[in-house]
N, C-alpha and C positions, 0 to 999 in steps of 0.2 A: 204384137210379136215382132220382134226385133229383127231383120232384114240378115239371111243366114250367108254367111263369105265362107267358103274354102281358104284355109289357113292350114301352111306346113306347121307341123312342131317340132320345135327344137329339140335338142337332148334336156335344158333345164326343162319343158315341160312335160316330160315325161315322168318326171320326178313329180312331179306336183299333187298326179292325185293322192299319192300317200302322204305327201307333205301337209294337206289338209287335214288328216286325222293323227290324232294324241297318239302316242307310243304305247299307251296301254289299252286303246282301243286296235292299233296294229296286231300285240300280242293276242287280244281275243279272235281277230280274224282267223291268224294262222294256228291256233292252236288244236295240239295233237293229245294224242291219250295222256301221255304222263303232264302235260300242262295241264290239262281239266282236271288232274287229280290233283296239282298243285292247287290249281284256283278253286276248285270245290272243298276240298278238305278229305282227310281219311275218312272223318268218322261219318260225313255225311255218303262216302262209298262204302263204309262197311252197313250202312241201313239201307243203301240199293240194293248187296249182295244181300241180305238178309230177305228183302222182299222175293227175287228170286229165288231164292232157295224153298220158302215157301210158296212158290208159288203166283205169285204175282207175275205181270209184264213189268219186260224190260221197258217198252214204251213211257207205259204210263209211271215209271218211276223217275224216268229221265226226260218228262216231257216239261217239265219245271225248269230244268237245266237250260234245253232247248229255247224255252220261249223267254229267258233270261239274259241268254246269248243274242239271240233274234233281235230282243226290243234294246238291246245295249248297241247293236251296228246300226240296229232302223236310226235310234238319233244320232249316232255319229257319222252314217250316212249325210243325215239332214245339216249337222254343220260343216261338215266337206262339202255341200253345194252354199252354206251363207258364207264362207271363209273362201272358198273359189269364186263366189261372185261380186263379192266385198274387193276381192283382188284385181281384180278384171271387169268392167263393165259388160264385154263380149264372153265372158267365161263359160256362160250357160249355150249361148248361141256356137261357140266352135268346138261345146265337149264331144259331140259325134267324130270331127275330123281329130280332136286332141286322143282320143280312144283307139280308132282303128288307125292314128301312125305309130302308138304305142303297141298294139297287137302286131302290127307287121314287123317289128323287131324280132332279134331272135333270145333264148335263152330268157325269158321273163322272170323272173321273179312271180311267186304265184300270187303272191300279194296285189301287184301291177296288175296282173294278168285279169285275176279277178274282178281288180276295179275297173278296167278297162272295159273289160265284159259286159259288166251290170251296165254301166254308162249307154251302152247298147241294148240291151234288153235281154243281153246272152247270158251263158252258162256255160261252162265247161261241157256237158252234153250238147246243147246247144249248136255251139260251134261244130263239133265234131259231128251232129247232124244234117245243121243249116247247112252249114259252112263245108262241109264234109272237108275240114283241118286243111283248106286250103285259102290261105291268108292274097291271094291273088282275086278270091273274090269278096274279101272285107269291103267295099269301095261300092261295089255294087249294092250290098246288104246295106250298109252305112246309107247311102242314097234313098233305099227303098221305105229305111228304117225312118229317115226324117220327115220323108215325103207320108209317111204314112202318118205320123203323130201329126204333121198337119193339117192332112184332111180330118181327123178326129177333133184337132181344138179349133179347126172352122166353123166343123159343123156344131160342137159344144158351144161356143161365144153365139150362134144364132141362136140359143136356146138359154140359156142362161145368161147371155152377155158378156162382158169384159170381167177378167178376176185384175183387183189391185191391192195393193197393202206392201208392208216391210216386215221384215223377220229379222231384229238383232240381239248380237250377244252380248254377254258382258265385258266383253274383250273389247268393245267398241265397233265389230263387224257388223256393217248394216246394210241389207239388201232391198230391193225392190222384187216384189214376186207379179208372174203371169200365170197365163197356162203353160205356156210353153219351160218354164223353170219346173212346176209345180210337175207335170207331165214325166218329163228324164226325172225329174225325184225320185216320183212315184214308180215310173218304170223300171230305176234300179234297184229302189228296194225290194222289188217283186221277185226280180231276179235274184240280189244279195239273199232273201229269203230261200230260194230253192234252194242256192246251193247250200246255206249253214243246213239246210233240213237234210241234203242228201250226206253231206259231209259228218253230220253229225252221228246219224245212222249208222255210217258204217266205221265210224269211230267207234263209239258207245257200243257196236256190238263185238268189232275185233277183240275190244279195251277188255267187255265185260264177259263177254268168252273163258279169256285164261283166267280173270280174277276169280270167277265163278268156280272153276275145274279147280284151278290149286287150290283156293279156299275150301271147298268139299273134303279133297283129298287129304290135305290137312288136319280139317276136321276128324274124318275118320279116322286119322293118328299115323299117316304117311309122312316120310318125310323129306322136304322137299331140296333136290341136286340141281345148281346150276346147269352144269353139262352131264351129258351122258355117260352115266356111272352105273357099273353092273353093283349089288347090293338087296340087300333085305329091305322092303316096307319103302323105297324108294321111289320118287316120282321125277319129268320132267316135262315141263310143257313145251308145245310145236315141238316136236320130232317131225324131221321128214327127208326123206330119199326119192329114190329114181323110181320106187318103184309105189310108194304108198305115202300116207300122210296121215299122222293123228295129231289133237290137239293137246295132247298128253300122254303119256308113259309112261304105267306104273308096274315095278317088281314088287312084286311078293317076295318070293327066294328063287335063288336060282333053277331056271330052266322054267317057270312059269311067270307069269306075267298079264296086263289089260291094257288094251290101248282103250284111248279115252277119245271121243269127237264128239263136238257140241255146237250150235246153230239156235241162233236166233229166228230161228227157220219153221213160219206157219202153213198151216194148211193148204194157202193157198200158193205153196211151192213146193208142190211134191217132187218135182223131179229133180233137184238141188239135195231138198231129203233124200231120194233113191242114191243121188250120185254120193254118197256118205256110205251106203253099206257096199258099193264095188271098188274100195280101194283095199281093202284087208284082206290077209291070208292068214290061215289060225297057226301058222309056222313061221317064227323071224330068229334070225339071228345077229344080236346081240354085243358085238366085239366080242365073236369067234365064239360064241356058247348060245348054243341053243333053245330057245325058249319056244313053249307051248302057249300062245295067248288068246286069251279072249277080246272078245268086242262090243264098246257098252256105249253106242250112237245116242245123247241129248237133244231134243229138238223141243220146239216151244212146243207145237201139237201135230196131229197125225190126222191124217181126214180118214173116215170111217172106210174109203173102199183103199185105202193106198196099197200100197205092194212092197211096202219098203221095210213090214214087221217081215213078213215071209224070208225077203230079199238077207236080211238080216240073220236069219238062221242059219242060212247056208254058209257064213264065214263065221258062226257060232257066237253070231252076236243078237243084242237087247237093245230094244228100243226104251226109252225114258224119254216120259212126256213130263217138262217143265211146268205146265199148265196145271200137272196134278198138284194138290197139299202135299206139303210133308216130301216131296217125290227123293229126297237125299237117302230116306231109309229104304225105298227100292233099290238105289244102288247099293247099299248096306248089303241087304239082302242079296244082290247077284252078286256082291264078292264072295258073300262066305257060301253062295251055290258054284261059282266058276274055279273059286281057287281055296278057298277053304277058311277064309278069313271071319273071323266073329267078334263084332262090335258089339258095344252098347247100346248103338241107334237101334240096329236089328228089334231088340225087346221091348225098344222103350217104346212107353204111352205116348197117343198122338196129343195130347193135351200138356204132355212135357218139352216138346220136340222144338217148338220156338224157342221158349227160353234158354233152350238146351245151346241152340243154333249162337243164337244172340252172345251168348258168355263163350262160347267156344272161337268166336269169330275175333273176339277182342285176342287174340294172342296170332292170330296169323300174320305170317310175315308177309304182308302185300306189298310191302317196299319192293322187298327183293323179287316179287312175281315183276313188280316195272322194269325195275332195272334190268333183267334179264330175259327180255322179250321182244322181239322188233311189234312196231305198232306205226301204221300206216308211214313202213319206210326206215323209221328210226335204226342206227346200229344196235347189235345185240352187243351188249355188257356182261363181259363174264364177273360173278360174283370170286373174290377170292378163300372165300370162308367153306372150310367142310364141314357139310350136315352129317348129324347124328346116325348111322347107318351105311354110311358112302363107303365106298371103296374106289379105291383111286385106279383109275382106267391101268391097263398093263399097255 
């Protein structure tokens, strides 16, 4: 193991860690909802929706996605350390000090921010734990972080012995590996993996939240308003004020109405499900008109003693568990008990209801649920086109 120097970095080497990975491996890092919908495809999100709607986890339809994502940074990971070491004889040996004088800057780039992290062994949680987001004791951590990966491949080389070999590319990038390369590899990618895991999470369930809600809605034969528009058979997704929040808005006709919230939200988070049925009141108004609404909370599942079906009566609202088959035509069913609405889905055979779903899903406009949604941040896009039912705000 290579004799470790403290070394300032420059401003070009700040740049560097991104400069080591491909533009399109870049775009995978930071990519947000409406990017994964680029790079996955519609059709392969109208067969995720499809699985939720019957019933399936969100997880396990999106866990292909994830581990697709994962093992496409783990190698590009791995050639950001042969292409930084190819560069630099000393590359591997001063990425602790090149990492935390890139974190002590200010306004990062999340990109930076990230690689610098992993290079560390951090995470955005991480940091904000370890580190309790004071960048005054990077220095200390950084120290503690190398002294430790030493005593590990001390005590590893007495037991196994010395690791040697090269790893190159086709580009001509040729390195020499140890433990100590092999080590910060391993220990970023461990970290790069928390965070696409947590990252993704709450991507895929903000993303497939609304896709879910306006999808149904549509399907039922709503139809769907950019902005908030009083009207018949009308929907909007995120509505929210000072006083409540739903993850959709739907009018029947005037002066009745449902609000819609939905969660990815299991058993083993009741009190995230409770805090879903204290934000509604069966009374809202409207742009100056009055509506009488109901309330129809979505969660994945319901733990047998929870308090949040009860909880839910009291603002005259229904619980829908996503975990059930079929669970679209329960809501079928409490529209035309809350507001008087009578579908097809209501009658139909459960032995129709997939396929029903499947052809019904091919006409939804999921473009426009993107375009017209914030998703971890993005602006909201007003669409310029008015739907079938709308009435134009006064």
């Amino acid at each position: 193991m290579g004799k470790e120097t403290k070394k300032s970095s420059s401003s070009d080497e700040v740049e560097r860690l991104s400069s080591f990975i491909v533009q399109a491996s870049l775009q995978l890092l930071v990519a947000n909802g409406v990017d994964l919908i680029q790079q996955i495809g519609v059709d392969v999100i109208r067969d995720i929706i499809l699985d939720i709607l019957v019933g399936k986890n969100l997880r396990d339809s999106t866990e292909t996605l994830t581990r697709r994502r994962i093992a496409a940074l783990n190698l590009a990971m791995a050639s950001l350390f042969i292409k930084g070491a190819s560069t630099s004889p000393n590359f591997v040996n001063q990425l602790p000090y090149t990492a935390s004088s890139i974190l002590a800057q200010k306004s990062l780039p999340k990109t930076e921010r990230w690689l610098a992290q992993w290079m560390l062994g951090l995470t955005d949680k991480a940091f904000q734990n370890v580190l309790r987001d004071n960048k005054a004791l990077l220095e200390i951590y950084r120290d503690n972080y190398m002294q430790t990966c030493k005593e590990i491949i001390d005590h590893h080389r007495q037991v196994y012995g010395e690791l040697s070999g090269s790893l190159k590319l086709d580009d001509g990038a040729e390195v020499p590996i140890d433990w100590l390369w092999l080590t910060y590899l391993l220990n970023a990618i461990g970290s790069q993996t928390l965070t696409i895991r947590g990252s993704e999470k709450s991507t895929f369930g903000k993303l497939f939240e609304k896709l879910v809600l306006g999808s149904l809605l549509s399907i039922l034969g709503f139809h769907y308003v950019s902005q908030h528009r009083v009207g018949e058979k009308v929907f909007w997704l995120s509505s929210q004020d000072e006083k409540r929040e739903s993850d959709a808005t739907l009018l029947y006709e005037i002066g009745r109405g449902v609000r819609f919230d939905i969660g990815f939200i299991g058993r083993g988070n009741p009190e995230i499900s409770l805090d879903k049925v204290t934000r509604f009141q069966q009374a809202e108004v409207i742009r100056d008109i009055p509506f009488y609404m109901a309330t129809i909370i979505i969660v994945d599942r319901v733990s047998r003693d929870s308090r949040i079906v009860d909880m839910a009566r009291v603002v005259n609202g229904t619980i829908v568990q996503m975990s059930a088959a079929y669970w679209p035509q329960q809501v079928a069913e409490l529209l035309k008990e809350t507001v008087g609405y009578d579908h097809e889905l209501v009658s139909m055979n459960e032995t129709h209801i997939e396929e029903y779903l499947r052809e019904k899903l091919k006409t939804v406009p999921l473009e426009s649920f993107v375009r017209n949604f914030r998703i971890n941040g993005l602006p909201e896009i007003e669409a310029a086109s008015t739907t079938e039912g709308e009435k134009p705000l006064a």
